[in-house]
NUTOR-123974 format. One line per 3 residues: number of its first residue (from 1); their letters; for each residue x, y, z of C-alpha. Coordinates in steps of 0.05 Angstrom, whole numbers, plus 5000, padded with zeros to 4 digits. Last residue first. Layout:
NUM> A> X/Y/Z | ...;
END
This chain:
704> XXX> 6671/2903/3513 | 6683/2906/3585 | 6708/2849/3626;
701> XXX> 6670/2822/3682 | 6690/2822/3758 | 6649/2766/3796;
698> XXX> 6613/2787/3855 | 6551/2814/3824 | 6545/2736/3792;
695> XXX> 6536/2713/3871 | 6487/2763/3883 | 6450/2733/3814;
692> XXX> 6462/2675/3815 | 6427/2672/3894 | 6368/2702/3864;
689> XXX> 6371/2654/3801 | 6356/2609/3860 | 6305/2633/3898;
686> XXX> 6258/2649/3833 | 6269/2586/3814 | 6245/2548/3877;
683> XXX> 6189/2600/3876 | 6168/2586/3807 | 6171/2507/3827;
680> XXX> 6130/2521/3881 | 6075/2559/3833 | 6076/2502/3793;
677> XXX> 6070/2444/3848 | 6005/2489/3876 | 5980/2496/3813;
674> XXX> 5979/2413/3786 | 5955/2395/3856 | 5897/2441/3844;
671> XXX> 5892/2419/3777 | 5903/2345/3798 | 5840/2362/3859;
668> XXX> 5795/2387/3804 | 5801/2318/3754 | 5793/2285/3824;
665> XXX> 5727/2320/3841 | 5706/2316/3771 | 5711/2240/3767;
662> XXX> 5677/2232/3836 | 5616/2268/3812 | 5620/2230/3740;
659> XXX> 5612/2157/3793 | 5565/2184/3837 | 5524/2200/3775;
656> XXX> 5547/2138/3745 | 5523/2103/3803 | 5450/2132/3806;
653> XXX> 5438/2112/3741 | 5462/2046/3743 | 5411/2041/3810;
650> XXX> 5342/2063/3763 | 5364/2021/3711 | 5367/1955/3760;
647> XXX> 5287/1967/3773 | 5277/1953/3845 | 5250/1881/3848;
644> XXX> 5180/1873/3887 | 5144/1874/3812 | 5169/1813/3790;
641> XXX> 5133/1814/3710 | 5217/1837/3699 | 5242/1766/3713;
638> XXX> 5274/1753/3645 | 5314/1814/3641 | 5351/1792/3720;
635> XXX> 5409/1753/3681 | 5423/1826/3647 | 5410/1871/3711;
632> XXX> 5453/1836/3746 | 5513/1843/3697 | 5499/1912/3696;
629> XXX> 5500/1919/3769 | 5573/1886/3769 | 5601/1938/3719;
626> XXX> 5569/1990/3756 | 5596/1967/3822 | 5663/1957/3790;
623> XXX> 5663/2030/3760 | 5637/2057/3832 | 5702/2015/3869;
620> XXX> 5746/2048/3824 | 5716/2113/3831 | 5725/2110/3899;
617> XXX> 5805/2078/3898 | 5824/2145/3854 | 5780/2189/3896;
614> XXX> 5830/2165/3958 | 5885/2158/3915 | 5877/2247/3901;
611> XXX> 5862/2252/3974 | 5918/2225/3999 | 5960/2267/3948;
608> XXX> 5936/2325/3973 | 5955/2307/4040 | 6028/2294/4018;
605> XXX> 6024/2370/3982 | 5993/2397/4035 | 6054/2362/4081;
602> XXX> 6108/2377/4043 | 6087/2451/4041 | 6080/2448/4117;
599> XXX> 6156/2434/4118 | 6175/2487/4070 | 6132/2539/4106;
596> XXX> 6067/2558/4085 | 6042/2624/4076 | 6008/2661/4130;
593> XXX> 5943/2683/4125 | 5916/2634/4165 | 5895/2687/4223;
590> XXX> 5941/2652/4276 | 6000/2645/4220 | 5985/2721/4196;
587> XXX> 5984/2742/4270 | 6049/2720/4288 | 6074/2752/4214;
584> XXX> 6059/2808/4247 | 6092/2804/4302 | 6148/2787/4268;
581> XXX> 6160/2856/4231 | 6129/2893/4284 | 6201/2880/4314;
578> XXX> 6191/2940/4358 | 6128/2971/4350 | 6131/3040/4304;
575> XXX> 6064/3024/4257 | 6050/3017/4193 | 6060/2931/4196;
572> XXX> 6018/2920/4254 | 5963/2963/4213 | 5974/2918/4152;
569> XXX> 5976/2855/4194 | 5904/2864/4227 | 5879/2873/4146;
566> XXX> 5843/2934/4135 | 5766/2912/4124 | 5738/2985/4108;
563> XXX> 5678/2984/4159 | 5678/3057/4174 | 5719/3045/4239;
560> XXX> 5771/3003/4193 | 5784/3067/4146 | 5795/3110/4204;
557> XXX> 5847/3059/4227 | 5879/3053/4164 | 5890/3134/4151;
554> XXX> 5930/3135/4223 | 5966/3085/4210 | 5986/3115/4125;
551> XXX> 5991/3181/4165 | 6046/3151/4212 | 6074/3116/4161;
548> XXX> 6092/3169/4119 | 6112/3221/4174 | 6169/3169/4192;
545> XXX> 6186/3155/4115 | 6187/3236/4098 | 6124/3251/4063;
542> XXX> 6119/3245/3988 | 6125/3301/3924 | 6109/3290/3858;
539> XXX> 6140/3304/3795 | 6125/3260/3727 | 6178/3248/3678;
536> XXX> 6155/3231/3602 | 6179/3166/3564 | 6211/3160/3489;
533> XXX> 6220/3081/3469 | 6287/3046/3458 | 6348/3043/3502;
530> XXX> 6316/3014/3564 | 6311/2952/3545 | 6271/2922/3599;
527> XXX> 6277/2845/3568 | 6315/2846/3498 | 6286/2794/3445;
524> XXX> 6342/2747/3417 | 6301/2683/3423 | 6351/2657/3472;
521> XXX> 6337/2722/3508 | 6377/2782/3519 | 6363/2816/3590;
518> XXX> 6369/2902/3581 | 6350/2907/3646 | 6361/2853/3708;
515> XXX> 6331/2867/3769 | 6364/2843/3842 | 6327/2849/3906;
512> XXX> 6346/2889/3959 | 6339/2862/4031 | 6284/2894/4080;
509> XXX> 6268/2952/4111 | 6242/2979/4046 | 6183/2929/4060;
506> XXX> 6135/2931/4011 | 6172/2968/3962 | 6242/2926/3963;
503> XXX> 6294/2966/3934 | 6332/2944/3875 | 6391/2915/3870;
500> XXX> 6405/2922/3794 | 6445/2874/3741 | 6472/2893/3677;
497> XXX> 6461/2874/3605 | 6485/2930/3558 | 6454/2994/3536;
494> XXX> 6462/3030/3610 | 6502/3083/3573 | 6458/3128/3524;
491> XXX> 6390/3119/3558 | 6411/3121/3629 | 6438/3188/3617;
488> XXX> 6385/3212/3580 | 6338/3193/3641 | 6382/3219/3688;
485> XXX> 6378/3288/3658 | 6302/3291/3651 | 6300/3277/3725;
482> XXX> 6350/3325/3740 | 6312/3374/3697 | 6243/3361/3740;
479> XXX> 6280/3364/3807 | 6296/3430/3782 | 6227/3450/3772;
476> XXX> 6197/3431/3834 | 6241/3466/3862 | 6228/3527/3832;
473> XXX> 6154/3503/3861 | 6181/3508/3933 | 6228/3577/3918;
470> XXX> 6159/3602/3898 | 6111/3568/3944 | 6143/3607/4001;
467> XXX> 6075/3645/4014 | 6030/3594/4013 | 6068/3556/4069;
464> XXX> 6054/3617/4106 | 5976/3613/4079 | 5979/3547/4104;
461> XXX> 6012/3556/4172 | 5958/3616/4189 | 5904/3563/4176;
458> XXX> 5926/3521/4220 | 5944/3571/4277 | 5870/3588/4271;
455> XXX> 5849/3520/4280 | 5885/3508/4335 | 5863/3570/4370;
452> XXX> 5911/3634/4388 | 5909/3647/4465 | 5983/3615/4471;
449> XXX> 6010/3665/4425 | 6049/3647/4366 | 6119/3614/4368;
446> XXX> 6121/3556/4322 | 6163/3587/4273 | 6106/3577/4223;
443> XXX> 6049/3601/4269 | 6100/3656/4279 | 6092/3676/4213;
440> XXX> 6154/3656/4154 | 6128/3699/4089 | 6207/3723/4093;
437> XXX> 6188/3800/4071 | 6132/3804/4124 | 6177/3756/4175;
434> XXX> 6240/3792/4166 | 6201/3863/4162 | 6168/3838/4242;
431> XXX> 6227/3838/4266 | 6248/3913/4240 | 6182/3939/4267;
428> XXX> 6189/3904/4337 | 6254/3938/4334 | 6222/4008/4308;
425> XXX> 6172/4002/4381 | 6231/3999/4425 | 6255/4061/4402;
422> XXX> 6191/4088/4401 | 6210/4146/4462 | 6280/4148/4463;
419> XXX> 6309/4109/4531 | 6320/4159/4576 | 6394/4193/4591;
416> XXX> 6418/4181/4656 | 6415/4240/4720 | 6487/4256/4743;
413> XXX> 6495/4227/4817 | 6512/4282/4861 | 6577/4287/4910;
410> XXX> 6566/4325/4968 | 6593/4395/4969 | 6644/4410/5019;
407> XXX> 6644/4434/5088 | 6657/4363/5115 | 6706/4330/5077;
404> XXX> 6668/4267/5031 | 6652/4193/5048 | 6618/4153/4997;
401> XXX> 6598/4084/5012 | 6579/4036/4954 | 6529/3983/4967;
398> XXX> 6529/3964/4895 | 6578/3981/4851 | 6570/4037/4795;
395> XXX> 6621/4094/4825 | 6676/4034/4826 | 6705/4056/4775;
392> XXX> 6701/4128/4762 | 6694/4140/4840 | 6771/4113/4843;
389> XXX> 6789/4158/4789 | 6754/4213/4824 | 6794/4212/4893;
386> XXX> 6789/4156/4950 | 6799/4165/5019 | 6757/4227/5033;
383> XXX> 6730/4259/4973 | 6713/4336/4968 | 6776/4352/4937;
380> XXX> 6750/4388/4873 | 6677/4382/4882 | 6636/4325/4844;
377> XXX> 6586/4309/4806 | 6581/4234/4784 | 6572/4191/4727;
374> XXX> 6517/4159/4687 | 6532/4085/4709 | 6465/4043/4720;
371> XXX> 6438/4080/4670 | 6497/4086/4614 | 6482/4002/4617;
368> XXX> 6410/4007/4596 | 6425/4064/4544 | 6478/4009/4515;
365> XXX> 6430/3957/4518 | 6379/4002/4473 | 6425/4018/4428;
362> XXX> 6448/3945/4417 | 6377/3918/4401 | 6373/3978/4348;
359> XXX> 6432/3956/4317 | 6419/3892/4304 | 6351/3896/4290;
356> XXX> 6371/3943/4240 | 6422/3902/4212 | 6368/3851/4199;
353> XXX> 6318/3892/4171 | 6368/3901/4124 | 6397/3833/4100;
350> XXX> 6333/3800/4096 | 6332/3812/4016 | 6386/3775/4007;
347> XXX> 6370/3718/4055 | 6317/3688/4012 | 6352/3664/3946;
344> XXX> 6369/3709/3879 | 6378/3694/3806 | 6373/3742/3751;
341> XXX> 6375/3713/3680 | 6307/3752/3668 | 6281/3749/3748;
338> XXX> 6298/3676/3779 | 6276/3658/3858 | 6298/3603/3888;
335> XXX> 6351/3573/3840 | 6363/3512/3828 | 6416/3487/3780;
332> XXX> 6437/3422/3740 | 6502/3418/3715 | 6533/3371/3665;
329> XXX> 6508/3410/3607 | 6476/3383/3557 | 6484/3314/3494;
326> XXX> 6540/3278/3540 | 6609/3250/3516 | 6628/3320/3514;
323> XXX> 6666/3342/3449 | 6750/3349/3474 | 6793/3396/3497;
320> XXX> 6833/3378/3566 | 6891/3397/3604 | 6910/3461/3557;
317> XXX> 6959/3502/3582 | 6963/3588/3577 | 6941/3598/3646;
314> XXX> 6901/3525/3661 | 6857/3509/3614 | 6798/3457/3613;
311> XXX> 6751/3450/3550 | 6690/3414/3538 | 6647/3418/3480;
308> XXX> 6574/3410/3478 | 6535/3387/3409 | 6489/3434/3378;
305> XXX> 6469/3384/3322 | 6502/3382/3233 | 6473/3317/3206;
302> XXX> 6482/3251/3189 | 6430/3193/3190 | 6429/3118/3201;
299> XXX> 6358/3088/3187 | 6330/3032/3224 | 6301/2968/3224;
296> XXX> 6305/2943/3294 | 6363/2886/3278 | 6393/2921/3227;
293> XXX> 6411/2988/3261 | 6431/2948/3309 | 6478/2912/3277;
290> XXX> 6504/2985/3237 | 6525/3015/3307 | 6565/2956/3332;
287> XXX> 6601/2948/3267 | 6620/3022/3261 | 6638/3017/3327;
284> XXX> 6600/3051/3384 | 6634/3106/3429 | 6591/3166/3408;
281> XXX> 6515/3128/3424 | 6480/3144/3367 | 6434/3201/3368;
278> XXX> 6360/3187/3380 | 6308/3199/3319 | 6233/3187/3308;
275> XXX> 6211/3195/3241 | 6150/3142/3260 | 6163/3097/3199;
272> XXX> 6231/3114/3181 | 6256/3108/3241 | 6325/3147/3252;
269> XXX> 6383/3129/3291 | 6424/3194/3288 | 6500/3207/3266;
266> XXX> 6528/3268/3286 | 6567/3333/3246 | 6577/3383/3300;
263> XXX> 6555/3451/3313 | 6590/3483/3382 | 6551/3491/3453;
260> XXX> 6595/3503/3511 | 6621/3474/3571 | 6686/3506/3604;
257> XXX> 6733/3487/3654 | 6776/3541/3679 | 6834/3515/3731;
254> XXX> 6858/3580/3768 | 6938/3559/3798 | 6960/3537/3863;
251> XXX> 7013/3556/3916 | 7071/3590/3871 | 7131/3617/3917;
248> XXX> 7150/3684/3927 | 7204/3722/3943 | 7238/3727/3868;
245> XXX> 7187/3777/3852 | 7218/3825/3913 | 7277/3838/3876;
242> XXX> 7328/3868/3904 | 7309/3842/3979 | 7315/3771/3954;
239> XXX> 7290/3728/4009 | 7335/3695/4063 | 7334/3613/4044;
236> XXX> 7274/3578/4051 | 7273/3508/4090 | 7213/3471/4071;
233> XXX> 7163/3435/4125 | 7106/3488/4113 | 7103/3522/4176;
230> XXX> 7191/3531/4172 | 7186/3610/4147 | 7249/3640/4178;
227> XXX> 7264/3684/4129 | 7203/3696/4086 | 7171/3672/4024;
224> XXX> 7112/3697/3999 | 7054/3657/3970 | 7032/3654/3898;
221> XXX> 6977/3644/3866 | 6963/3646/3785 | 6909/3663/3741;
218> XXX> 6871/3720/3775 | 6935/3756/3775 | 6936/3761/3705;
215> XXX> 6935/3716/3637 | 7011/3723/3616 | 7041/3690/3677;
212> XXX> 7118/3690/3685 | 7169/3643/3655 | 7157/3602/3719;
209> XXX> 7086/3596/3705 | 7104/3573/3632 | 7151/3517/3663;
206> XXX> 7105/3490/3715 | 7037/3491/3667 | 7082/3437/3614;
203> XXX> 7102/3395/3680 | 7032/3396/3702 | 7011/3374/3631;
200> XXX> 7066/3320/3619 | 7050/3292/3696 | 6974/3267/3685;
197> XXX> 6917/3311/3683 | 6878/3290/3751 | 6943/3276/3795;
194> XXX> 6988/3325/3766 | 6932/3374/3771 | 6932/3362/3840;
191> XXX> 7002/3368/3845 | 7013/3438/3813 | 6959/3459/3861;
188> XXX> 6881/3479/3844 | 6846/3541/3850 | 6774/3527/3816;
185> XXX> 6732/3554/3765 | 6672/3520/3731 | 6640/3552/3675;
182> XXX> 6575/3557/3632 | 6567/3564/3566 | 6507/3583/3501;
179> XXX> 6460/3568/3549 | 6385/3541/3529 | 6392/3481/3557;
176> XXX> 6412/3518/3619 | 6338/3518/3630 | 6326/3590/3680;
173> XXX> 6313/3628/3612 | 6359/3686/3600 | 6425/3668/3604;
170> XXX> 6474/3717/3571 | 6517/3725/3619 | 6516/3647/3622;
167> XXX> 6531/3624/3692 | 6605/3618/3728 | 6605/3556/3783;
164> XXX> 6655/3557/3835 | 6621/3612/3881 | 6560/3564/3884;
161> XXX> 6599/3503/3912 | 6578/3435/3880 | 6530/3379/3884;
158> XXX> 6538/3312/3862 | 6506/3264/3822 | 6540/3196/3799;
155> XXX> 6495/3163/3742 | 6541/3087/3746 | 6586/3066/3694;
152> XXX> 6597/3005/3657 | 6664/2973/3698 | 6625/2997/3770;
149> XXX> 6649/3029/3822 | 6700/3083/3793 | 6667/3090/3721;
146> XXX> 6625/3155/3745 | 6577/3184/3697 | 6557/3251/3707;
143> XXX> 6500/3299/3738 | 6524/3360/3775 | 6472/3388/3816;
140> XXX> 6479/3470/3823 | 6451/3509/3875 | 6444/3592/3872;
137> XXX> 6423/3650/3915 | 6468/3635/3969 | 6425/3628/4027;
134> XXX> 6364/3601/3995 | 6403/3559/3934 | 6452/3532/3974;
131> XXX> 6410/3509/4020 | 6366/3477/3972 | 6430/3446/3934;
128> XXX> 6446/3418/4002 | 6369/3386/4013 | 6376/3359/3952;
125> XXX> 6447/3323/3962 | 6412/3298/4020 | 6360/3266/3992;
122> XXX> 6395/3244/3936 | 6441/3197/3976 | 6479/3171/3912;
119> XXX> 6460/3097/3919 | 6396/3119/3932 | 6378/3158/3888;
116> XXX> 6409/3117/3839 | 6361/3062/3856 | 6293/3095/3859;
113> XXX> 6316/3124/3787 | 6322/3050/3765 | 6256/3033/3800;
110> XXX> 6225/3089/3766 | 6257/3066/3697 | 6225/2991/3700;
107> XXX> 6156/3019/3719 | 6165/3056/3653 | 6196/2998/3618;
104> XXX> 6127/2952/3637 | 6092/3019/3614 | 6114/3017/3536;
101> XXX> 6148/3069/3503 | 6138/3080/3432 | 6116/3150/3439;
98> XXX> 6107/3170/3514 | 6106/3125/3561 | 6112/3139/3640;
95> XXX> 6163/3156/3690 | 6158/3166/3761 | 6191/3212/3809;
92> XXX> 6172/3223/3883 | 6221/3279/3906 | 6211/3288/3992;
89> XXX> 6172/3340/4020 | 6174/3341/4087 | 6257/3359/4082;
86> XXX> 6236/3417/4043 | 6193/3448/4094 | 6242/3438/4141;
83> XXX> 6286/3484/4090 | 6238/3536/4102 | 6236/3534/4163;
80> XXX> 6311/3530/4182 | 6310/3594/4135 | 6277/3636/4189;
77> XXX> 6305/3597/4252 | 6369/3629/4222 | 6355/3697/4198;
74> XXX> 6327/3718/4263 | 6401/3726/4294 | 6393/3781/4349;
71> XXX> 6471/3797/4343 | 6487/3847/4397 | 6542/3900/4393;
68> XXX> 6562/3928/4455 | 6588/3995/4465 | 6652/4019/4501;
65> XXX> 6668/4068/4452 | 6737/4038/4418 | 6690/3973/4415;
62> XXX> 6634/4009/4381 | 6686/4024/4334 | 6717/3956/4326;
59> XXX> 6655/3934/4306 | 6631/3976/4263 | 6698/3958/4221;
56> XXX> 6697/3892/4225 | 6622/3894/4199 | 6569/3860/4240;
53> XXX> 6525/3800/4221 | 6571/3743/4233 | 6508/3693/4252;
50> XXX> 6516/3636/4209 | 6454/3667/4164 | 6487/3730/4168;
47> XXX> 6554/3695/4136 | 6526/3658/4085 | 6492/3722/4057;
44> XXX> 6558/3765/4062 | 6595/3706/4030 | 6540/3706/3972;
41> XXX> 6533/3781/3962 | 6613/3787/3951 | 6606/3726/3910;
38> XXX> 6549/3750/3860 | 6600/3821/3847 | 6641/3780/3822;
35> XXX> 6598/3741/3786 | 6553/3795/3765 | 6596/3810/3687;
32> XXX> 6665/3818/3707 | 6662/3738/3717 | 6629/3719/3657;
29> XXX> 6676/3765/3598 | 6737/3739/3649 | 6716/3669/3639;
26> XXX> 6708/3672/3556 | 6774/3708/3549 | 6810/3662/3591;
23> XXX> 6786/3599/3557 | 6801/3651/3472 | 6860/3659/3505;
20> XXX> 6884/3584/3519 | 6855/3566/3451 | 6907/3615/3427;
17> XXX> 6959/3586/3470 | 6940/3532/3444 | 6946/3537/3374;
14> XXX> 7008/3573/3383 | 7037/3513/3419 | 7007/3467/3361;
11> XXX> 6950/3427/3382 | 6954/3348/3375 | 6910/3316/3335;
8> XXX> 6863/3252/3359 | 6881/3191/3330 | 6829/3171/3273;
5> XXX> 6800/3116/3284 | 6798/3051/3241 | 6760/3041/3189;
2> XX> 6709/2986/3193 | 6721/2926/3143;
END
């Protein structure tokens, strides 16, 4: 009989409140070392790339002077390159054996991945995280499994905000496999952690924040209370001048969550012929685990792994504290560019020639607007009808009349400063340091000279799309961890029958069809078990849909004026005609390519049929005929000296060859007959466990 488990021990307060310390210790050691200085960077970056480029302090300055301040924002078409790039480039991940793996699981696992990219809308989580990761330096997937839609789990992958996420000091090698921690930090309201941690805990956090917060500033905010305040909905009462702590009201509180690696005593599947192992999956019963350890022939062994623990504080409460139902880290990053545990993106170093664009481009307008108002000389008095305030502003209007006394001075225009010789020359210099230090030409951007060829614009593209192969192939990496990630996933918790809608290859405009993995048999053999068997990820990339077609049309019609014979329906079929769909199965039907409909299946197989009575009744009649000749050829023995009789021998032999011929031809026509009813049959089944199987997706089922 299985032991039953253990319950789960409660901490002590002292216990955690030490636990609590040792959180708060571990954040603060992270966040005084880069992160906060990493989110100054980061907001400044996100801002120049939205186009708040200028200081509040330069600005109100130049405003006290009366001059302007221009933002020439070349940041932004800049990375919109860049991440166009991306978008052309879309993840094409396949699996294949490795080990005991086998290839029919393989295609079985790319499908599967297919599938939770798309129900999780990968491409655009992607092209997020790739934002992120130029702008802000860093991107971070999160990778999980989410029990909301579906009673087994689903992979659910996310992507999160780079100022949340607290990296390794440590960290060293851009794998956060190798990480000893990483953190997530969040403010979060007494409510919201109600909602997530359940009432005791929030309760718990409300009473030692009202005692007063031992953990710093950081750990708690408050808000303060003023007469008056009513934007809220709450009615305050006058505030407390004697004690100004009493005027403030707490607004939300620093959630730390925490993954790290501890040692931890696990139990591993182990073959003892191969001395393969795979850790058994942490919520199987004793029972459970030692059945299947029977049924494959396997070993169950104990040892001491680097196991992740996860731990969420609050101040000095503990919401959570538990070992991580998954073998790494949640989080997946990207980052662009990565220097010995040194992350950084694109716009960081486009900061400064930035600025000086800036600033430059506002010089210059302010010495073109000092020109058409310099100022004016005048004499004391010398005005008629209007005195030197009145010159002062409207001295710059056009068609001004001046009318002085007569005897006095005329008034005299005071001559405007010249624009600085190479002023104009060190802005060119400061745009062209965003696209030197960027790698993004103007044959990139789109913008190059009219007089440039095609070819030479071509080439100038590829050496620019040479340039930000970096942050490109950095990607490449990332989407190679996620990969690897899913797959684990997948591994540990899709081990029980469940049924995929899968999309349809040929036609992804078309409905899904359903895929069962993990299928037990009445023999008790497992169908696309995707538990068992070690398999490698392999990274491509693939053109957007629209660009895909379009080269896969353009491809087929150079292959059919070589002679390549590319079906008509193919090229219909690649294509952007409205409902190509149809008329391409138009030209299938004329062309006889078609296959049958249910009614014209009746009617091969009636015709078929015919035929096969129609040999049956031929070979009838040939068997009588011989039969009859032979009987002939008996009573005719004693007249063989007649030499005008045709020798009966001769015509047997000719009837039994007609005879075998039509034996052969109906013998062919039941196999044909024989195929055609299978492969209907296969169909009619097909359809039909089809319809099961949207129909079974609408049942609930109990877990085990």
């Amino acid at each position: 009989m299985a032991k039953k488990a253990k319950p789960k021990k409660n901490l002590s307060k002292a216990e955690e409140h030490e636990l609590a310390r040792t959180q708060w210790n571990a954040y603060t050691r992270a966040r005084d070392n880069g992160h906060q200085d990493y989110i100054a960077i980061a907001k400044r970056c996100d801002a120049f790339y939205r186009g708040e480029q200028w200081d509040a302090a330069d600005l109100a300055t130049l405003d006290d002077q009366g001059r302007p301040a221009l933002t020439i924002n070349t940041i932004l078409p800049t990375i919109n390159t860049v991440l166009g790039e991306q978008s052309t480039r879309r993840m094409d991940v396949n699996f294949k054996p490795r080990g005991n793996g086998n290839q029919e699981v393989a295609d079985v696992l790319t499908k599967l991945y297919m599938q939770i990219g798309d129900n999780n809308k990968l491409n655009w989580i992607e092209s997020q995280v790739f934002a992120d990761g130029l702008i802000q330096d860093r991107g971070w997937f999160d990778v999980r499994i989410d029990f909301d839609d579906h009673i087994q789990g689903e992979v659910r992958i996310t992507s999160k905000d780079p100022l949340d996420i607290l990296i390794d000091p440590d960290a060293k090698n851009y794998d956060p496999r190798t990480w000893n921690e990483i953190f997530e930090t969040r403010w979060m309201s007494l409510e919201e952690i109600e909602e997530i941690y359940g009432q005791k805990k929030a309760d718990r956090l409300r009473i030692t924040v009202e005692q007063g917060s031992v953990l710093g500033t950081d750990s708690v905010e408050y808000e303060e209370i003023r007469y008056g305040d009513t934007y809220s909905g709450v009615q305050y009462n006058q505030g407390n001048t004697a004690n100004p702590e009493e005027n403030r009201a707490l607004r939300s509180v620093r959630v730390v969550e925490r993954q790290y690696y501890r040692l931890k005593e696990c139990m591993y599947y182990v073959d003892s012929l191969t001395g393969d192992m795979r850790v058994v999956p942490y919520n199987w019963t004793k029972k459970k685990r030692e059945a299947f350890a029977d049924q494959f022939g396997l070993e169950i062994l104990t040892r001491m792994m680097r196991k992740v623990r996860w731990t969420v504080t609050a101040d000095l409460v503990v919401l959570h504290d538990d070992w991580s139902p998954y073998d790494h880290f949640t989080y997946v990053p990207y980052f662009p560019f990565w220097r010995r545990g040194r992350p950084f993106g694109m716009v960081r170093n486009l900061i400064s020639p930035q600025e000086q664009l800036n600033k430059i481009s506002s010089q210059e307008l302010h010495i073109v607007n000092t020109t058409a108002n310099s100022g004016w000389i005048i004499e004391t008095g010398s005005l008629s009808g209007m005195d030197a305030d009145d010159l002062e502003e409207h001295g710059a209007e056009t068609g001004l009349v001046l009318e002085f006394n007569r005897g006095s001075n005329p008034p005299a225009k005071i001559p405007p400063n010249q624009i600085p010789t190479g002023l104009d020359r060190i802005a060119m210099k400061a745009a062209a340091n965003i696209k030197t230090i960027s790698g993004i030409s103007d044959a990139m951007l789109g913008t190059d000279s009219p007089e440039v060829s095609g070819v030479a614009i071509k080439a100038k593209q590829n050496r620019g799309a040479l340039m930000i192969q970096v942050p490109l192939d950095n990607l490449t990496k990332t989407r190679q961890y996620l990969a690897e990630k899913v797959l684990n996933l997948v591994q540990a918790y899709y081990t029980e029958e469940r049924l995929i809608q899968i999309v349809n290859e040929s036609d992804p405009m078309k409905a899904s069809e359903p895929m069962v993995v993990n299928e037990m048999t009445p023999e008790g053999e497992i169908i696309n078990d995707l538990t068992l068997g070690e398999y490698d990820v392999v990274i491509g990339t693939m053109p957007t849909r629209d660009n895909f077609e379009e080269i896969q049309f353009a491809e087929a019609l150079q292959l059919r004026e070589v002679g390549v014979p590319i079906p008509d329906d193919i090229i219909v079929d690649y294509s952007h005609l409205g409902r190509k769909g149809e008329i391409a199965q138009r030209i299938r039907q004329m062309q006889g390519t078609e296959p049958p409909t249910e009614e014209q299946a009746k009617i091969q197989q009636f015709q078929a049929e015919m035929a096969i009575r129609q040999a049956q009744l031929e070979i009838a009649k040939l068997e009588a005929e011989v039969t009859r000749t032979q009987s002939e050829a008996a009573l005719n023995t004693a007249k063989a000296q007649d030499k005008t009789q045709v020798d009966p021998q001769i015509k047997i032999a000719e009837l039994q060859v007609k005879l075998q011929s039509k034996r052969e031809e109906l013998a062919l026509r039941q196999q044909l007959s024989q195929m055609t009813n299978d492969m209907r049959r296969e169909q009619t089944e097909i359809q039909a466990a089809s319809k099961i199987a949207v129909a079974a997706m609408k049942i609930p089922t109990g877990g085990k």
